[in-house]
N, C-alpha and C positions, 0 to 999 in steps of 0.2 A: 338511535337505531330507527330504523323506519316501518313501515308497516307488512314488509314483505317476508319475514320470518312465520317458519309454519313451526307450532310447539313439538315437541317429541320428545320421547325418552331418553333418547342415545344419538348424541352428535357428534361423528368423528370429522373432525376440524384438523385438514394437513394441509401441511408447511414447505413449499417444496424448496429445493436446493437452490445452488447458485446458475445451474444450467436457464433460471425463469421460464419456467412452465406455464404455461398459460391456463387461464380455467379450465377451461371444458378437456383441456387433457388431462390436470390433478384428478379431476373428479370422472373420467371414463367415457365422456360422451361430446357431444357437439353442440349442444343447446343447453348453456347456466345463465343466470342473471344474479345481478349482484345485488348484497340484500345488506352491505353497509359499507364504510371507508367510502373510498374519490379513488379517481382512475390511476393513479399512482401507489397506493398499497388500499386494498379492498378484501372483502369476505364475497363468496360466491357458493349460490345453492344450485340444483336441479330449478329448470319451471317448472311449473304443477302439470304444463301439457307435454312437456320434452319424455325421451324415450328414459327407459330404467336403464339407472346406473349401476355400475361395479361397484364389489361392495357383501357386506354382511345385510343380508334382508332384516329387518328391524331397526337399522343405524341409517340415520339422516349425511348426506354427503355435506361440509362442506371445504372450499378449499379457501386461504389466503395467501393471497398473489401480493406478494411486497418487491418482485423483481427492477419496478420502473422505481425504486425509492432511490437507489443508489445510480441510475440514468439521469432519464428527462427526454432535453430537446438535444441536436446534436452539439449544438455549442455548447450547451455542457458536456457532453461527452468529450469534444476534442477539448476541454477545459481539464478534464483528469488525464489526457495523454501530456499535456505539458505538465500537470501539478501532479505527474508521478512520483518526481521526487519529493516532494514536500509529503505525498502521501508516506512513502516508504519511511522519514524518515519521523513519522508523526507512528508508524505501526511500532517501532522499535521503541519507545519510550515502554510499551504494553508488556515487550517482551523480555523487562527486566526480571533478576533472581527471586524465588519466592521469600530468600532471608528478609527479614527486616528493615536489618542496620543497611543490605545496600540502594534501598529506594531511594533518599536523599541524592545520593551522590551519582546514583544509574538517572535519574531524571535532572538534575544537573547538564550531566552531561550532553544528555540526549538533545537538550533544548540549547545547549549553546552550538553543538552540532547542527541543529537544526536551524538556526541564527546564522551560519555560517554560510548554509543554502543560500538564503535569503543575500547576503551580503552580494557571493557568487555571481546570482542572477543583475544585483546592480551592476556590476563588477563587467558582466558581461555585456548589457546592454551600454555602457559608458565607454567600453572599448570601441565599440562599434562608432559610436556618435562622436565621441569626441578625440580617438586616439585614430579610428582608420579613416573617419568624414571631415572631422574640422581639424585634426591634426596633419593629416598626410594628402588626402584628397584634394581638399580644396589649395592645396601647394601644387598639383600638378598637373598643365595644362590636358596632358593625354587623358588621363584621368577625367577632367571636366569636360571636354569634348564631348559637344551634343547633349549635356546636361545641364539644361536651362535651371532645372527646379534646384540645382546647385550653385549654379557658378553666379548668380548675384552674393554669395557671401565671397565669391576666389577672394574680391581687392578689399575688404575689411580688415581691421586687425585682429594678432590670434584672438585677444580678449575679448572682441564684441563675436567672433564667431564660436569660441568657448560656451560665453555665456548664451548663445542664443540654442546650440545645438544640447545643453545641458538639459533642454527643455522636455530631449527624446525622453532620456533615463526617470525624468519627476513624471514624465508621464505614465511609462511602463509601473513604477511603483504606485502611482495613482490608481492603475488600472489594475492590481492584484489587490488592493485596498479596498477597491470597489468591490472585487470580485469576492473577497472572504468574509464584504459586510453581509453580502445578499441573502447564501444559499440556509443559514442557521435558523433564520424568521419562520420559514413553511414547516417547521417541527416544533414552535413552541407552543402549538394548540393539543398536542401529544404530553400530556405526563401521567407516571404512572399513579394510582391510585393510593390515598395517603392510608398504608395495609401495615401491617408488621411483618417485619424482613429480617433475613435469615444474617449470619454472621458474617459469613463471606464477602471478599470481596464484589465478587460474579454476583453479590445480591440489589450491588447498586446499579447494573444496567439500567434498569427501566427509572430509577433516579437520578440517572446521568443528565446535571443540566449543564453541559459544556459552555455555553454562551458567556457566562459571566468570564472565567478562565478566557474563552477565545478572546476574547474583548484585549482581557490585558494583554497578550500574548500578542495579539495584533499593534497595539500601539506601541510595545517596545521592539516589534520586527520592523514597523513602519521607522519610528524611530532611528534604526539602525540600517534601515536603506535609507534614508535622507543623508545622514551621515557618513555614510560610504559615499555618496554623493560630493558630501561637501569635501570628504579627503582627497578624492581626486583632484578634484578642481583645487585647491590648499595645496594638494603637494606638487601638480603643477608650477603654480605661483610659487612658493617659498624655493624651488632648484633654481629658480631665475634671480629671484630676488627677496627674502625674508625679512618682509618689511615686520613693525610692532604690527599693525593690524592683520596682518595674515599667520602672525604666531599666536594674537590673540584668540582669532576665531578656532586656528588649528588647535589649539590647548581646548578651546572649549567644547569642542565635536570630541577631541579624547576625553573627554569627561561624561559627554552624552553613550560614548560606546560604551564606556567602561561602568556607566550607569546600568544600561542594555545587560551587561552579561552579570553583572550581580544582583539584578532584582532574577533572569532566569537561573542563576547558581543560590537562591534562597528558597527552596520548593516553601517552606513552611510558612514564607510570604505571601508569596503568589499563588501560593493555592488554597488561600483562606475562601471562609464562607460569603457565599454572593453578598451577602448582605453589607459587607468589608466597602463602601463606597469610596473609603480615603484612599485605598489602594489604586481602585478606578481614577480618582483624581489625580493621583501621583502619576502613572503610565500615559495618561491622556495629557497631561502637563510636560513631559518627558517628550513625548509624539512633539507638541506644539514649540517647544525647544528648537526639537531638530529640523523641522521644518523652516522654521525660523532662521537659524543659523545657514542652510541650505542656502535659499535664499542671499542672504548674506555674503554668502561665496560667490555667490551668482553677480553678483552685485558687484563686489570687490575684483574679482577678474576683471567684469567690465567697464570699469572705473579707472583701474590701477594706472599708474604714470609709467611704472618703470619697465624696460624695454625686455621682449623676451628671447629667450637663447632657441635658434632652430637649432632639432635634432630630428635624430629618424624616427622618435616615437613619442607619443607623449612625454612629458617628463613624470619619474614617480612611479606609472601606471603599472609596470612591469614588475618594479619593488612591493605594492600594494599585492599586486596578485599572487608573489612568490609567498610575501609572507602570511597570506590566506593558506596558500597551500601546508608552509611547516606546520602554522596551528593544525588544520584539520590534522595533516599525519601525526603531530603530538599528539592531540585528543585521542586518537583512534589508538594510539599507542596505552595508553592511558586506560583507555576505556576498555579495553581487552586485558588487561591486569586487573584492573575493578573487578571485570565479572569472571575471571577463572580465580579470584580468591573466593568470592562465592556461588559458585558453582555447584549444583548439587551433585555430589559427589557417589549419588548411591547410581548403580549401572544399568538402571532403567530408568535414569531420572532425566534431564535436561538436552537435545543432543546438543552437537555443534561445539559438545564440548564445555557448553554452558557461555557459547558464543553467539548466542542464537540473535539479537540486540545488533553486536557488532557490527555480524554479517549483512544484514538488513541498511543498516545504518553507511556502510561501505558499497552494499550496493546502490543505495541512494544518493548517494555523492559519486559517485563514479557514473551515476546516470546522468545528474546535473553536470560535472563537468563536460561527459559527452556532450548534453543539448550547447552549453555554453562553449565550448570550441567549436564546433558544430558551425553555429552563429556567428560567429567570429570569419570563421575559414569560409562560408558561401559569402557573405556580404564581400570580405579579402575578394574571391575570386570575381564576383558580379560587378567591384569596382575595377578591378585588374584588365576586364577584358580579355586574360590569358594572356596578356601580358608580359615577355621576361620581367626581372625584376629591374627596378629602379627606370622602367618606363611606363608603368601604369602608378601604382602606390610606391611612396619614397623608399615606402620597404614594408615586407610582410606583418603578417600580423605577428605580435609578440609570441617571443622562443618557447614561453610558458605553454601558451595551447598548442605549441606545435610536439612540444613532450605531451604534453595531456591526451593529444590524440593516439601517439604511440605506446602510451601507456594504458589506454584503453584496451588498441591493438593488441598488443603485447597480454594485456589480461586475459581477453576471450582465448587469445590463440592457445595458452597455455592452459587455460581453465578447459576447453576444448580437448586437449593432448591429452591433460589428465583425466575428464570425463572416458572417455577413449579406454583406457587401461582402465579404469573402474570397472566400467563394462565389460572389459574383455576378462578382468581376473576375477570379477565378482561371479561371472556368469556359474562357472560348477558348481559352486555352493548354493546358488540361486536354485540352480537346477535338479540338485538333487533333494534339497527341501520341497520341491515343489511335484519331483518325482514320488515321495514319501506321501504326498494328499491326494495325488489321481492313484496311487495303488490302492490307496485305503478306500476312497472314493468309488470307486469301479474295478475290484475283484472280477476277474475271471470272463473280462471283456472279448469278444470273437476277434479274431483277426484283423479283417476288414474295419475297425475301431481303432487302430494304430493311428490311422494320420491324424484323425480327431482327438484321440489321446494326445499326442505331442501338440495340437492347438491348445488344447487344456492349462500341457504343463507349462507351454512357453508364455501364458498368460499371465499364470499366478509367479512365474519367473519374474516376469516382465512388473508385475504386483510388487514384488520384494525390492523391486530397486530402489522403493521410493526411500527405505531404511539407507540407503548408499548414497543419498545428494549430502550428507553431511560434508564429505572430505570436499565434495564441489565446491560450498557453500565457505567453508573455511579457505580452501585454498581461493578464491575469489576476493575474501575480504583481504588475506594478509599479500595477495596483490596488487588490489585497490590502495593498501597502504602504500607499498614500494612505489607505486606507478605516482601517487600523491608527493613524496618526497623527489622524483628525480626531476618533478617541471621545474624545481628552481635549479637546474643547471643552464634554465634558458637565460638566467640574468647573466653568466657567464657569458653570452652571445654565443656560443655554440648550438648545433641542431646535433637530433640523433644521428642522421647520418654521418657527421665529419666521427664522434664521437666512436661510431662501431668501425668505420673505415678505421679508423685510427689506430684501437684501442683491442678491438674484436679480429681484424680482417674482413670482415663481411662490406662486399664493395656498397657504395656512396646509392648507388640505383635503385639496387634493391631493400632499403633502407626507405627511400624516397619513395618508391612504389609502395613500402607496406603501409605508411602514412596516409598518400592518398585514398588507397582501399580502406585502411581506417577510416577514412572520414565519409567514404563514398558508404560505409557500411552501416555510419552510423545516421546517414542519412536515410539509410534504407529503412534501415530499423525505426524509426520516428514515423515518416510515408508509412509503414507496416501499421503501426500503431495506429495513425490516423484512419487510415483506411479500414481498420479492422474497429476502430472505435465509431464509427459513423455506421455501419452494419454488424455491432453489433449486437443492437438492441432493436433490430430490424430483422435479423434471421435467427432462426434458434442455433444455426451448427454456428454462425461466429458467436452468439451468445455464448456457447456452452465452453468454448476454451478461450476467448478474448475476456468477455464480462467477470472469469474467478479475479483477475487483478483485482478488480473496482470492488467488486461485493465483499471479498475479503480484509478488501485494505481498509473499506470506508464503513467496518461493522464497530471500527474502535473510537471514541471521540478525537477531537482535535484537543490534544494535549501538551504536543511538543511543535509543530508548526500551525500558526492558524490558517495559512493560504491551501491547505491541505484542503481537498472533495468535506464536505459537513456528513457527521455521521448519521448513517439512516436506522440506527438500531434504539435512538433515541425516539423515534417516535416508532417503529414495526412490534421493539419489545413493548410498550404503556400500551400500545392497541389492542396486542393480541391478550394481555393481563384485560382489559376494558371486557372485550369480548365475551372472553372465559366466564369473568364475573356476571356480568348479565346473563349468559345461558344459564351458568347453576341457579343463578338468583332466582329467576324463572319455571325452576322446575325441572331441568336437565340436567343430565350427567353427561362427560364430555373426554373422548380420546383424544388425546395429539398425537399426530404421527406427521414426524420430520423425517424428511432426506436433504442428505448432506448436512450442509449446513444451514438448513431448516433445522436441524435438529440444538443444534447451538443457540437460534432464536427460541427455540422451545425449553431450552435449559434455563437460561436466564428467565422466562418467561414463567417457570414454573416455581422460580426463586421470590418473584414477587407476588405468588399467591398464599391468602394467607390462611391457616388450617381451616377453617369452617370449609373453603370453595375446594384445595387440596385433596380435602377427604371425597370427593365425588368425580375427579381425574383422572386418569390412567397415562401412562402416555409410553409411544412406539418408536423408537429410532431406527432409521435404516441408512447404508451408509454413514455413518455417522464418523466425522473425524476428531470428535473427542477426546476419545483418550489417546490415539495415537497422532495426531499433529497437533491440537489444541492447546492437553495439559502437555506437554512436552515445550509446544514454541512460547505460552501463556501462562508459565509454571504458578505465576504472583495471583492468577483469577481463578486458573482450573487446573483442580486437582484431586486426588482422591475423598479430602474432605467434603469438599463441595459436590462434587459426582454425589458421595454419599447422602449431602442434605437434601440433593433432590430425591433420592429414591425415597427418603424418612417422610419429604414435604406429602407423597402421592403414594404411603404407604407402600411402597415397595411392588404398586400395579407399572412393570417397567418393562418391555419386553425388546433388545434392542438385535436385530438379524442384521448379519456380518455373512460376507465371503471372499473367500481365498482370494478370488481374481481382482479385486478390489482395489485400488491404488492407494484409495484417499481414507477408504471407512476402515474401521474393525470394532475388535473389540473394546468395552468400554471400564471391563473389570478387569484386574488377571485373574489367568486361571487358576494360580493354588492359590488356597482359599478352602476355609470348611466349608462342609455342605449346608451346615445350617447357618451360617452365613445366608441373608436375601440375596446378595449382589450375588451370588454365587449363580443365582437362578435368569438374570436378566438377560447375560448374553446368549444367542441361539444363533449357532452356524449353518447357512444354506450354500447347501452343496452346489456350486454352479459348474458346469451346467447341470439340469435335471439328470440328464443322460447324454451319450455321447453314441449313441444305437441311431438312426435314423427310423422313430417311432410308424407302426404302421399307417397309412393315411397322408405319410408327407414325403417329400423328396431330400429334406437335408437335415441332419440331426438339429436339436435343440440349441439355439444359441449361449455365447458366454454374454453373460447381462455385466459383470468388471462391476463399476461405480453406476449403471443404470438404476432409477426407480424401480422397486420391485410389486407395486403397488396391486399387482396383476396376478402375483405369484399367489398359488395356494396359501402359502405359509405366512406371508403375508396377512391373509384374508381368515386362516386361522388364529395369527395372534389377535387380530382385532375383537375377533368373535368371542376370546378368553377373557382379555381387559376389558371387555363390555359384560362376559358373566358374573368377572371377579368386582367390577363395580356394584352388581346387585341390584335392582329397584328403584326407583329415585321416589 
């Protein structure tokens, strides 16, 4: 720490949410200076000469801004709009059953799922290089036309233009290699203090050292994109001609995958203690295998004698991709049995059904197949020149992305149709719960209060849906499945359209039109992304609804994919335990008060404090999504046990404010419960709005503040003033 700390009694130290609030707005004024951390997560006071802060008179402001942990520059930013799915499917390992016996086999899964990503993305960039560029392009004069930087490979043969365009895909996998080695390093000066810790899972945040895990994790995905590599290129050659040397190699790359999914189907392997180096020797020997053999292929294409058969599409490439496709739908089929056998079964327990995993896990593959058809279909049309067919490329891209796209299609539309009816039948019962909180709320309001009253209701209406994205959520994955099994009716050589002309009625056009808009949408959606990811760690309003993806996704380690964003909770939770320690150690006593999910970094934070620092604590939640998203979608980390060791760790000074209108926070206990129960005392409901009267002095009644900080609000400023009495003296 530095020299810039003033001593005092009571320091309330908040957390803000995922919206990144900037200092001098946590702490109420426009002149703070930072008094520890680097410009990426830091502590911020008052100057001694800036104007008085909001606030309890007697309590010291300060705030920790950790919003730029989970950013940066922008190319890390548009770095997590592509490494969305690897994100998503790295959150769903987290979001396993809280039962025991199915951790093994729920991370298992997750991780060969997530292996599968990975393959995908070679899969995809190989299509392009060597099934639409060196397979089909460089065959067709129209095509090559006026492309200089092409048409020196037109008069080669396939196998030296094989091997030389192989080069794109080892590149691409070089450069996600590069990219997952980087971002782990700037957090390893972050650990938490060697304290005694609670039993809980949620107690090892701040002892999360992911790095050794990512490492392995890394060399057997690297691993198994070389080898997807080299199947291509292998099964290429062997439809032509299956010489001993191209069965050889190809046996030996089946032995490197099959290596791949059963070090990630041994959790109790791979997830041993850093210290475990043979394991690191083994995965890094595995990586230098398949690289090797890679190579190898590389090699042997462009060597081989024997002559090769033209077709319209690479050879193989089509079969590789279909039978990526069955696994993932097996898997998923699989892994949605797993977890509705354990399932918590009690009817506040799990939603989704006890799908929560799945869902996540389906939308993340159905996002990577978008990006990857996606990439397929513009490079197709940019070689095409718009084209009829069989006069720009010898023929489109394979039938598999052209289902993939319309199963995309086909998902939203329908996930769409049934959002639609959610809303429209959920809406009464929505509305009459919400009518039963403004009557209680606002008794005997005048007339002229009517229009304002139905703002009210349709707010906290509006609040309750969020209980309703389950049926979304589920109907999304189980047709992310369906959508996964029908790409292999592309080895068939048919398209959707002959199929519904056919088989449906629905003419050939409109089939062809909904595809295109498919892909024109999922192009949009990507653009959307980009664009709102490069502003949105430059304005607060894209901040506040672009940046939940990233701060949410990237608070959990990398567990199940390593190319996945590096998690920022490894070093915000060991900081803000660093902190804490040093103020009490010093003579202080100290409130936390988190919004949103500030308040989730202060759970975990307060898990690694150990009772001497604990007993001089308090801490405040506001917004909080704890009990209602957290232990629900994080059943295995947070739960009511844990919830309960934090109130035990900080004697039960816990005071957490909730309201109606709220989307994201509530309550953190249920309400039946004894009174002499503590938890009973924590949660405290704020009426929003204050009133709905247009008070004298203004022109429009009191706003609804939903998920706002309430930092401002009376009650607020009373609870702080109570957990600063209830802490006592220092």
């Amino acid at each position: 720490m530095n020299g810039r700390d003033t001593s005092c009694d009571i320091i309330e130290l908040r957390v803000h949410g995922v919206s990144g609030a900037g200092a001098d707005q946590m702490l109420g004024l426009q002149q703070s200076a930072q008094v520890a951390g680097d410009r990426s997560g830091g502590f911020f006071r008052i100057r001694p000469s800036g104007p008085a802060p909001e606030g309890v008179p007697g309590v010291t402001l300060e705030a920790y801004r950790w919003g730029d942990l989970p950013s940066g520059t922008v190319a890390r930013t548009l770095g997590l709009v592509f490494l969305l799915p690897f994100m998503l499917a790295n959150v769903a390992i987290w979001m396993r059953p809280a039962k025991p016996g199915s951790e093994a086999v729920v991370k298992s899964l997750c991780r060969v799922l997530a292996l599968m990503l990975t393959v995908l993305y070679v899969l995809a960039v190989a299509g392009v290089a060597l099934d639409l560029v060196a397979w089909k392009c460089l065959t067709s004069s129209r095509c090559l036309a006026g492309r200089s930087w092409l048409s020196w490979l037109s008069g080669q043969r396939i196998g030296v233009r094989l091997a030389v365009l192989a080069l794109v895909p080892a590149a691409a996998i070089a450069l996600v290699w590069r990219l997952s080695n980087r971002p782990g390093r700037s957090f390893e000066a972050f650990r938490a203090p060697d304290e005694e810790l609670g039993g809980h899972r949620l107690s090892a945040v701040g002892k999360w050292d992911a790095e050794p895990l990512v490492g392995r994790l890394r060399s057997v995905h690297v691993a198994a994109a070389f080898a997807t590599l080299s199947t291509v290129l292998l099964a290429a050659r062997a439809t032509n001609s299956a010489s001993a040397a191209t069965l050889t190699l190809a046996v030996a790359t089946g032995v490197v995958l099959t290596a791949c999914v059963g070090l990630l189907c041994t959790p109790a392997l791979i997830d041993r203690a850093p210290t475990n180096t043979r394991l690191d020797t083994i995965t890094r020997t595995l990586r230098t295998i398949a690289v090797i053999l890679a190579a190898l292929a590389v090699i042997h294409v462009l060597t081989s004698p024997e002559p090769w058969q033209e077709g319209r599409t690479l050879p193989g490439y089509e079969a590789i991709l279909a039978g990526l496709c069955i696994a993932q739908t097996t898997l998923l089929a699989v892994f949605g049995g797993v977890l509705l056998r354990h399932r918590d079964r009690q009817s506040d327990g799990s939603p989704l059904f006890g799908l929560g995993a799945l869902a996540i896990s389906s939308i993340s593959i159905s996002i990577a197949v978008a990006y990857s058809s996606e990439l397929v279909y513009r490079v197709a049309d940019f070689l095409d020149r718009n084209l009829p067919t069989g006069e720009g490329l010898a023929a489109g891209p394979p039938g598999a992305y052209t289902w993939a796209i319309f199963g995309f299609f086909r998902t939203v539309l329908v996930t769409t149709v049934v959002a639609g009816f959610v809303v429209v039948f959920s809406r009464p019962g929505r509305n009459r719960a919400a009518a039963a909180v403004v009557a209680r709320d606002y008794p005997d309001r005048p007339a002229e209060a009517l229009p304002r009253l139905r703002q009210v209701r349709d707010a906290i209406a509006k609040a309750l849906f969020t209980e309703k994205l389950v049926l979304l959520a589920v109907v999304f994955a189980c047709l992310t499945g369906v959508g996964m099994a029908t790409t292999t009716i592309g080895l068939l050589g048919v398209f959707p359209s002959h199929v519904a002309e056919r088989y449906v009625g629905v003419p050939a056009d409109v089939i062809t039109f909904g595809i295109a808009l498919g892909s024109w949408k999922i192009a949009a959606v990507i653009l959307a992304l980009i664009i709102g990811g490069i502003f949105a760690y430059r304005t607060v309003p894209f901040r506040r609804h672009v940046g939940v993806i990233w701060d949410l996704g990237t608070f959990w380690p990398r567990a199940a994919h390593p190319f996945a964003p590096p998690c920022y909770a490894e070093r915000a939770v060991p900081e803000l335990t660093r902190r804490i320690i040093y103020l009490v150690e010093r003579g202080d006593t100290v409130v936390l008060t988190g919004h949103s999910h500030g308040s989730v970094l202060l759970a975990a934070t307060v898990l690694q404090l150990p009772p001497r620092i604990g007993a001089r604590v308090a801490l405040l939640t506001h917004g909080s999504p704890l009990r209602r998203l957290y232990a629900r979608l994080f059943p295995a980390y947070i739960d009511d046990a844990v919830l309960r060791e934090i109130g035990e760790r900080i004697g039960w000074r816990w005071v957490n404010l909730w309201r109606d209108t709220d989307s994201i926070g509530g309550r953190i206990f249920p309400t039946h419960g004894p009174t002499s129960d503590p938890a009973s005392r924590v949660d405290r409901r704020q009426r929003d709005p204050i009133d709905v009267v247009t008070p004298p002095g203004d022109s429009v009644p009191p706003p609804i503040q939903g998920h706002w900080p309430c930092e401002s609000d009376e009650t607020f400023t009373d609870a702080v003033r109570e957990l600063a009495r209830r802490l006592g003296p220092s």
